[in-house]
C-alpha positions in Angstrom: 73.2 5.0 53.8 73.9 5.9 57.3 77.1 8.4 58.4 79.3 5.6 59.6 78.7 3.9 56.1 80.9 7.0 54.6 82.9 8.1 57.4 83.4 5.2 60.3 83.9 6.5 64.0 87.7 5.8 64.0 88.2 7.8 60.7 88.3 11.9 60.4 89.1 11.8 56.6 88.0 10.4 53.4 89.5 10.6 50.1 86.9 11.0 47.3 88.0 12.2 44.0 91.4 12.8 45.2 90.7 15.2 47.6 90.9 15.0 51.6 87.2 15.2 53.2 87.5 15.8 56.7 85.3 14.9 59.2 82.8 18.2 59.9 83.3 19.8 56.2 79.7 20.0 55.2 78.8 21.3 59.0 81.4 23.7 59.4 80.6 24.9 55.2 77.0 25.2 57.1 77.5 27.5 59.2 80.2 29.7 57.2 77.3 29.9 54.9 75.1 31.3 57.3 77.4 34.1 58.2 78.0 35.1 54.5 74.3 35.1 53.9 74.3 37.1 57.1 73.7 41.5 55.9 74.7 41.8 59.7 77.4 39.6 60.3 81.2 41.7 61.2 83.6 41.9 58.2 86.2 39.9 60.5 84.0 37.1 60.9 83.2 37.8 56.8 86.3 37.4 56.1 87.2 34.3 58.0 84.0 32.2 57.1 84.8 33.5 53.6 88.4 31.9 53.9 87.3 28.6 55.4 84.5 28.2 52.4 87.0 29.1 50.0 89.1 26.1 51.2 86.4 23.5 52.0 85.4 24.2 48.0 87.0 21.3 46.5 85.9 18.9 49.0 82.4 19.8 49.1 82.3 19.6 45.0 84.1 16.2 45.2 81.2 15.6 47.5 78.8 16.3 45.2 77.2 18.6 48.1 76.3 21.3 45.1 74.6 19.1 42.5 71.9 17.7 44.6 71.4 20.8 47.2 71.5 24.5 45.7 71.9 27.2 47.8 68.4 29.1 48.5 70.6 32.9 48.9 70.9 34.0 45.4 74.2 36.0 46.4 75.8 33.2 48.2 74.8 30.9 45.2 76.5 33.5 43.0 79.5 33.7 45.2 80.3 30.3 45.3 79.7 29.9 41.7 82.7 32.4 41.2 84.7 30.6 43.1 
């Protein structure tokens, strides 16, 4: 399946599940998760990549994204399992 098969060019959303996808959800969860994985990264920018994951939660499980990738950073995995 190619990306426009999911998400055509003239569409930012899907529903799957009953929950809005947007367009850019499993990129932007990327690099969020990158930061929190991140010893270094600033608590403000923490705290906001923590916020966004937090929302973008129940689309990426509606996605699936977590039960055919697991996250390799056993404190991140841990974290989003809380959550």
């Amino acid at each position: 399946m190619r990306a426009e098969q999911v998400l055509p060019d003239h569409a930012d959303q899907i529903n799957a599940c009953g929950t809005t996808i947007r367009k850019g959800t499993v990129a932007a969860f990327l690099i969020n998760a990158r930061v929190l994985a991140d010893p270094h990264a600033e608590p403000a920018e923490r705290a906001r990549a923590e916020a966004d994951t937090i929302a973008a939660l129940p689309a990426l499980r509606a996605l699936g994204l977590f039960d055919v990738l697991e996250v390799r950073d056993a404190a991140l995995r841990a974290w989003l399992a809380a959550r």
